[in-house]
C-alpha positions as CSV (number, residue, x, y, z in Angstrom):
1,X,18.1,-48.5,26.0
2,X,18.0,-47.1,29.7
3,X,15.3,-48.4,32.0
4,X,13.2,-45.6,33.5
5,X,13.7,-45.8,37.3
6,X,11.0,-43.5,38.8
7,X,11.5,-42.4,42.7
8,X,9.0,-40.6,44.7
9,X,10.0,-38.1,47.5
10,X,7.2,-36.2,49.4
11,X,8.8,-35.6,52.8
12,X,12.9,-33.9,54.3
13,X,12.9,-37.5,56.4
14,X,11.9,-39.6,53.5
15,X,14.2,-38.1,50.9
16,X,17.4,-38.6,53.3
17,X,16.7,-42.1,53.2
18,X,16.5,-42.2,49.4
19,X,19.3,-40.4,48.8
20,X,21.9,-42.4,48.4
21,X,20.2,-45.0,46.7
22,X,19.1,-42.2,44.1
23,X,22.8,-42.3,43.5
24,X,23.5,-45.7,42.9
25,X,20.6,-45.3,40.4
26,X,22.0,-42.4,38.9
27,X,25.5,-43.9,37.8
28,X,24.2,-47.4,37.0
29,X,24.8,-48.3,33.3
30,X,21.4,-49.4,32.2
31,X,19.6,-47.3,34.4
32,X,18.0,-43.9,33.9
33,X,16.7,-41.8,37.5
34,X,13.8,-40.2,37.1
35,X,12.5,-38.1,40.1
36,X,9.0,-36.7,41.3
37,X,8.9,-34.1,43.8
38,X,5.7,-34.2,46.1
39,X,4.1,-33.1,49.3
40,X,5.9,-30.9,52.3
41,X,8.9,-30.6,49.2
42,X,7.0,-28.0,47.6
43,X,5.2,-26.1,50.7
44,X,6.9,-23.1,51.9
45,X,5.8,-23.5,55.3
46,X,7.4,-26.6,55.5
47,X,10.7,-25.0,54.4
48,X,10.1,-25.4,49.9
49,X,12.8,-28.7,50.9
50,X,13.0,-29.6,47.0
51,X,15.3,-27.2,46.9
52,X,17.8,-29.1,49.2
53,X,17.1,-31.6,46.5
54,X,18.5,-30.2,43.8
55,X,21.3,-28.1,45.9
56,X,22.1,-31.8,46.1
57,X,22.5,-31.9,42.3
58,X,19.1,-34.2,41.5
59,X,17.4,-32.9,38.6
60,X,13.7,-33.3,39.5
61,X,11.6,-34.2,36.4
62,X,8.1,-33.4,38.0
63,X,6.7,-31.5,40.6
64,X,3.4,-33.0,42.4
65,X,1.6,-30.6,44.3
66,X,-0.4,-32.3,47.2
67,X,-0.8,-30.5,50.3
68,X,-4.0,-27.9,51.1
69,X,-3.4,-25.7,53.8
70,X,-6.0,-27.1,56.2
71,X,-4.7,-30.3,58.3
72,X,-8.0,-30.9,58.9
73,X,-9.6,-34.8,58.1
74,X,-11.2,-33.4,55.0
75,X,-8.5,-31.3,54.3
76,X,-6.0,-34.3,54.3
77,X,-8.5,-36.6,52.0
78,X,-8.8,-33.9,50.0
79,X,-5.1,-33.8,49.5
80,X,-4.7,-37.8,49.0
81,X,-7.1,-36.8,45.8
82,X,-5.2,-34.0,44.6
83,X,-2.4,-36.0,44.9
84,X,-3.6,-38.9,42.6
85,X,-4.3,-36.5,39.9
86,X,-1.0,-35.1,39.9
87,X,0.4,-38.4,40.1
88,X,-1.5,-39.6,36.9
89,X,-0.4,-36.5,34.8
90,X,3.4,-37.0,35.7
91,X,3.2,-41.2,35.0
92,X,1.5,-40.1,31.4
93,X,4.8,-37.7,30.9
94,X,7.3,-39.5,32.5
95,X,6.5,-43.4,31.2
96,X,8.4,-45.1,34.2
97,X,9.3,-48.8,34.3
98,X,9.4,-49.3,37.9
99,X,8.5,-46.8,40.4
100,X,10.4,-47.0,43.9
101,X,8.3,-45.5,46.9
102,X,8.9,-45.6,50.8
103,X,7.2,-45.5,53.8
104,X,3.8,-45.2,54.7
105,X,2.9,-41.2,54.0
106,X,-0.7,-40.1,52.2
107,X,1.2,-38.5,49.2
108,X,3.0,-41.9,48.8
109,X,-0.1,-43.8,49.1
110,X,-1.5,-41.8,46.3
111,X,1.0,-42.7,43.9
112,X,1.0,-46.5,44.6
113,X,-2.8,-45.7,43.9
114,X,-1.9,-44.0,40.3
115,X,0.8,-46.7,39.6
116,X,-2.1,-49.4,40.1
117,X,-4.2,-48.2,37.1
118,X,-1.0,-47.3,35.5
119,X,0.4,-51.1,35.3
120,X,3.5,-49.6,36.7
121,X,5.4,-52.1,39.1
122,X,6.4,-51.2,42.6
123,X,9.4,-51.5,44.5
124,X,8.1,-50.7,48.1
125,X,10.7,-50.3,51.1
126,X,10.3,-50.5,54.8
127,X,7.0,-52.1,53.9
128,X,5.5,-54.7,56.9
129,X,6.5,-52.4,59.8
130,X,3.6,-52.0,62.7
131,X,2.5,-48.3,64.1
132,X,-0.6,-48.7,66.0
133,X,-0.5,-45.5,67.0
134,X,-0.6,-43.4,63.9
135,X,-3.1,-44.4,60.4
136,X,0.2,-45.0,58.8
137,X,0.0,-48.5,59.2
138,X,-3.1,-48.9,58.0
139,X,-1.3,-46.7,54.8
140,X,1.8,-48.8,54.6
141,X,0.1,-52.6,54.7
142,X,-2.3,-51.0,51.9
143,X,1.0,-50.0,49.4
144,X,2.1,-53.6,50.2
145,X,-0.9,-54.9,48.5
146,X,-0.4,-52.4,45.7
147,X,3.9,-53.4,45.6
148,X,5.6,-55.8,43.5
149,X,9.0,-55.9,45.1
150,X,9.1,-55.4,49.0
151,X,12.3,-54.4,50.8
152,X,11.9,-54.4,54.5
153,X,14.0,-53.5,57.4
154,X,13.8,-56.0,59.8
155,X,13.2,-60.0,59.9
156,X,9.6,-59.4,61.6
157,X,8.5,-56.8,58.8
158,X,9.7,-59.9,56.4
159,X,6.7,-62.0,57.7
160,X,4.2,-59.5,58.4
161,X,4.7,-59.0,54.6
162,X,4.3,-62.4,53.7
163,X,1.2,-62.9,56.1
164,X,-0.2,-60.2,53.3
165,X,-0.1,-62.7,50.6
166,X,3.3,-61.3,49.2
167,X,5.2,-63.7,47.4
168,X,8.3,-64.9,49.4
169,X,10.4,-64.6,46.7
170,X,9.6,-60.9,46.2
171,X,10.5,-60.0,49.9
172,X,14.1,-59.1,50.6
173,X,15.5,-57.8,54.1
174,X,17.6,-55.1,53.4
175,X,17.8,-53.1,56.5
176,X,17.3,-49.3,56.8
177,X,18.6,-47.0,54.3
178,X,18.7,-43.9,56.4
179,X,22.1,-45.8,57.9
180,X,23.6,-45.3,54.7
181,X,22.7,-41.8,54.2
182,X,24.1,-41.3,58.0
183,X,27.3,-42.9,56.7
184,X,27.4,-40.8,53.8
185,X,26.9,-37.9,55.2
186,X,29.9,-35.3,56.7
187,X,29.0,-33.9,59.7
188,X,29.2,-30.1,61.0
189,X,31.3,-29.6,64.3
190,X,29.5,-28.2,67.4
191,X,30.9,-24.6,66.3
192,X,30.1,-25.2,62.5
193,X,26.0,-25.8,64.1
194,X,26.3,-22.5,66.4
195,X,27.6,-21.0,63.6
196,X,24.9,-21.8,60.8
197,X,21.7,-22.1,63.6
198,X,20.8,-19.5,65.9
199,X,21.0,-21.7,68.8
200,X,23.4,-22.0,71.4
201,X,24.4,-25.3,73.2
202,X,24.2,-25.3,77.0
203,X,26.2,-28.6,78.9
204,X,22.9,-30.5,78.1
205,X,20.9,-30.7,75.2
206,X,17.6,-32.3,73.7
207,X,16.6,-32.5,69.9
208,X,12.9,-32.9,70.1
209,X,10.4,-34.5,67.3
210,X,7.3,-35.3,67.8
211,X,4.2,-35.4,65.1
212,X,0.7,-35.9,65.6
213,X,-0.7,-39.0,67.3
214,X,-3.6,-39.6,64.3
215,X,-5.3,-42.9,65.6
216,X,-5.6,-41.1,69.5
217,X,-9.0,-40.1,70.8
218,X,-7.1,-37.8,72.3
219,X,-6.1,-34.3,70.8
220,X,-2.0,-35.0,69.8
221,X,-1.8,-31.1,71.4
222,X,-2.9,-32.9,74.4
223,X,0.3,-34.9,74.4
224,X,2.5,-32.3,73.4
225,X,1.9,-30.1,75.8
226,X,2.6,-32.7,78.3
227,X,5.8,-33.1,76.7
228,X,6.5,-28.6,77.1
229,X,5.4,-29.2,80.6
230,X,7.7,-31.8,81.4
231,X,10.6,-30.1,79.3
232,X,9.8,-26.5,81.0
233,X,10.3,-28.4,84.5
234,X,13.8,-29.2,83.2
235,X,15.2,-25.6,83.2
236,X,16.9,-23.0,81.6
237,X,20.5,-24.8,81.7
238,X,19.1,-27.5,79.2
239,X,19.1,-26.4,75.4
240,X,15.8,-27.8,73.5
241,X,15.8,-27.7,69.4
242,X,12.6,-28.8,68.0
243,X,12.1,-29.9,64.2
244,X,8.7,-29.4,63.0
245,X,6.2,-32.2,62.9
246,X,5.1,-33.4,59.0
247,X,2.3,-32.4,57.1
248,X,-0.8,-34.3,59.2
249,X,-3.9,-34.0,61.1
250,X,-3.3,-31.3,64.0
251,X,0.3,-30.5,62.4
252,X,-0.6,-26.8,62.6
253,X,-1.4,-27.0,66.5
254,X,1.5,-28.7,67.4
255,X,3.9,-26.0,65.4
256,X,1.8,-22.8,66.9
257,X,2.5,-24.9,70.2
258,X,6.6,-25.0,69.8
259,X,7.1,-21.3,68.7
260,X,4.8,-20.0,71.5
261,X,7.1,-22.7,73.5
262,X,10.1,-20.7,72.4
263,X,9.3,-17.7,72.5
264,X,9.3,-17.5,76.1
265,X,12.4,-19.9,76.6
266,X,15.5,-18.7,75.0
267,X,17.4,-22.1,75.6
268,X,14.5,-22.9,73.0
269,X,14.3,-23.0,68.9
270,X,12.0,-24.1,66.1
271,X,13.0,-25.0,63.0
272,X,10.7,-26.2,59.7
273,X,13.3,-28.6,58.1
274,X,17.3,-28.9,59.1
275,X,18.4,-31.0,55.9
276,X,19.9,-34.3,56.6
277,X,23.6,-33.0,57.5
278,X,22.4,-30.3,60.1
279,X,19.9,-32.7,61.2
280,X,22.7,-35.7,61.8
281,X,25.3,-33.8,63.1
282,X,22.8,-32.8,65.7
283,X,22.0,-36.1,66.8
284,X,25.7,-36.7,67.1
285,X,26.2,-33.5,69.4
286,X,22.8,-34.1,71.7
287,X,22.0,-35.7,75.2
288,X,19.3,-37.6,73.6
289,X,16.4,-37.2,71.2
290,X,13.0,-37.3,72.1
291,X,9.7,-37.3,70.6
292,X,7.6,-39.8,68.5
293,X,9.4,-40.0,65.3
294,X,10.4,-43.2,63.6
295,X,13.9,-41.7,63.2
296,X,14.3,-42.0,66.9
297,X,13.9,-45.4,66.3
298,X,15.6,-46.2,62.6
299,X,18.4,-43.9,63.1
300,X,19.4,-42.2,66.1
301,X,20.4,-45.9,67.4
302,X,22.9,-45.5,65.3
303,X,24.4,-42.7,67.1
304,X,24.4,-44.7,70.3
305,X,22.6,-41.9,71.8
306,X,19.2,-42.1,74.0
307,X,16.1,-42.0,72.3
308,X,12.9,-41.1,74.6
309,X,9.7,-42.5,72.9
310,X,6.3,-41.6,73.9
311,X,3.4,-42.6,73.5
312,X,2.2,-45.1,70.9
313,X,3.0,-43.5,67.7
314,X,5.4,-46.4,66.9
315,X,4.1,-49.3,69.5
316,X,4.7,-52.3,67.3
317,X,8.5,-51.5,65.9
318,X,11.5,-53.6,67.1
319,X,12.9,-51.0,69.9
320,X,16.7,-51.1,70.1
321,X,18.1,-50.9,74.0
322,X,19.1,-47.6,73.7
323,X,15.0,-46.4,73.3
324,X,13.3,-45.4,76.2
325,X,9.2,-45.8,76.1
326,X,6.8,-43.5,78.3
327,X,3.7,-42.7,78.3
328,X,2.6,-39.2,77.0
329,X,2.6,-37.7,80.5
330,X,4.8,-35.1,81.9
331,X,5.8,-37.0,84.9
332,X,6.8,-39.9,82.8
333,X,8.6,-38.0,79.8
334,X,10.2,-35.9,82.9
335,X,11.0,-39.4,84.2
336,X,12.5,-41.0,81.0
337,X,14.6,-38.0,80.1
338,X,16.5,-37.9,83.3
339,X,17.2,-41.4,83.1
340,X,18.2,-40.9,79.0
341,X,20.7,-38.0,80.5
342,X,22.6,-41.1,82.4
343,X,21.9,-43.9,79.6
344,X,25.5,-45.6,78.4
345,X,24.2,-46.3,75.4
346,X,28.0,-47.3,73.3
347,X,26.9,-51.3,73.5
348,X,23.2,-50.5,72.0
349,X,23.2,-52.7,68.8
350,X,20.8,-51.2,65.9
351,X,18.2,-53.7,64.8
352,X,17.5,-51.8,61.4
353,X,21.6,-53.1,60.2
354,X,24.3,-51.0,59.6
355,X,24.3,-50.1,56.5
356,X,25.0,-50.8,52.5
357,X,20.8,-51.1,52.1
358,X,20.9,-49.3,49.0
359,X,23.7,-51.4,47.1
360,X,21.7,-54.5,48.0
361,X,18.2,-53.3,46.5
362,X,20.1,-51.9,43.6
363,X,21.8,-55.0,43.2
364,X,18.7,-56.8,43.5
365,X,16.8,-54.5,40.9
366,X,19.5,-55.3,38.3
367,X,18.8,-59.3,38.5
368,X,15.6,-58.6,37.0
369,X,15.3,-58.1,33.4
370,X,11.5,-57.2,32.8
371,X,10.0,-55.1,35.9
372,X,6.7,-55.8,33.6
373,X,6.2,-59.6,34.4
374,X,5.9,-58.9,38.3
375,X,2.4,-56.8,37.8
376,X,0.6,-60.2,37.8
377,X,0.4,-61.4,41.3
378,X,-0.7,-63.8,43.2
379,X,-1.9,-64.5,46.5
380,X,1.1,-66.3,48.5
381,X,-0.8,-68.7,50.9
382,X,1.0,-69.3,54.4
């Protein structure tokens, strides 16, 4: 009989970096994918991305539905409930053995919580990570505690997770998935991106992310709109193609911010999601990318393109050379992209690995014959 693999998806980002491992799961003898669709996946203003999903040929065997439309503190608690609930009618359908979540996001947080009553195991990945400026950490040590099975990506993460108690023997450094989705991925040509977007290249280019700054006294639109000013100053002869930030606190500010952005500069565009080939054949065409996102930090390395980071959104992460750090004002980020636009960055060396991530956990997951006998844990002391 097949053991029931169970992966959770709730975010576009998130689900690129599963993807490939989904597939290993998929045509392993002895294995059976089950998937759960949750979160931004199912919101149309975040682009209805479960779609991509199953474009991709993943059958999805249950939809969560977890977002409210306010982004508001109460809105987002609210949401973290809603999400349990739907988390504990799909575990009583779907029976999994082991249940493989990544990350740090509410929705995911929710379903460790589920899988805790449930006596489901948990295979965690890209646990032990720091982000002092965002609740997320607080989010991702808290699945740790709730995880069976932790796959980090770095050497550091390895011993923040054992600091936590985790047993040694449980922790396995695996690197970053979203490599092997980049190396799995074909990319689009500079005409094939004109072509599908409506956005025209000019001889320098910026892909921006950035998502709200949640453990900030100050207002995330605060930030952002030092980061407009600073990318105004830059000119029309600069292209600028924002992605839209995820589903949190002030989310809805910083989007109303980017389209009244570009709608007054047409070397501007907004886009909700750009799917993980759009999105990587970007990078690969851009000056730099700049922003807050952890994928400025996991991936674009990769690339050996510029990253501009700013603020503290993800102070505490092991920062490849090729990441520039500024503070959130416009003079600074004006500052830092200049210098990313004469950056050599071919010598940067990724600190996240460089690939084959997803072989190794599946690999790993197939040494174990009962998923059951890990629920009983105890505390690892240091």
């Amino acid at each position: 009989m097949k053991r029931k693999i169970c992966v959770v998806t709730g975010s576009r980002a998130e689900y690129g970096r599963l993807s490939v491992l989904m597939k290993e799961i998929r045509k392993t003898p002895g294995f059976q994918l089950q998937l759960i669709a949750a979160g931004e996946h199912l919101s149309p203003e975040f682009g209805l991305t479960y779609r991509e999903i199953e474009d991709d040929g993943f059958a999805i065997d249950c939809k969560v539905e977890t977002l409210l439309s306010s982004d508001t503190p109460a809105g987002i608690t609210k949401s973290i409930g809603l999400s349990v609930i739907g988390f504990a009618d799909a575990f009583s359908l779907l029976q999994p053995e082991l249940l493989i979540l990544t990350g740090d996001r509410y929705e995911i947080l929710a379903a460790a919580q589920a899988a805790l009553i449930f006596k489901i195991p948990v295979a965690h990945i890209a646990g032990g990570d720091t982000t002092e400026g965002a609740f997320d950490e607080a989010i991702r040590h808290s699945i740790t505690k709730m995880s069976h099975l932790h796959f980090v990506t770095n050497s550091e993460a390895y011993q923040r997770v054992k600091q936590l108690g985790e047993n040694p023997c449980h922790i396995y450094n695996v690197g970053n998935m979203g490599i092997d989705c980049i190396i799995n991925t074909p990319r689009m040509s500079r005409e094939e991106l004109e072509a599908s977007l409506p956005f025209s290249f000019r001889k320098r280019n910026l892909l921006i992310a950035f998502h709200p700054v949640t453990m900030d006294s100050e207002p995330s639109s605060v930030q952002f709109e030092a980061l407009l000013q600073a990318l105004n100053d830059l000119g029309s002869e600069v292209g600028l193609l924002f992605t839209e930030p995820n589903a949190d606190p002030e989310g809805h500010e910083i989007i109303r911010l980017m389209n009244q952005f570009a709608a007054v500069h047409p070397n501007a565009a907004v886009f909700p999601s750009l799917g993980s080939r759009c999105y990587f054949s970007l990078i690969e065409q851009m000056d730099a990318v700049v922003g807050n996102s952890s994928s400025g930090i996991y991936e674009v390395p990769f690339f050996k393109k510029p990253t501009v980071n700013i603020g503290d959104r993800q102070k505490g992460r092991i920062f490849s050379s090729s990441i520039i750090s500024c503070s959130a004002e416009s003079t600074e980020i004006t500052k830092a992209i200049h210098k990313a636009f004469l950056m050599d960055c071919s010598h940067a060396v990724n600190p996240y690995g460089e690939g084959n991530t997803s072989a190794k956990i599946l690999s790993i997951l197939q040494t174990i014959p009962d998923y059951g006998v890990l629920l009983k844990k105890h505390f690892y002391e240091n």
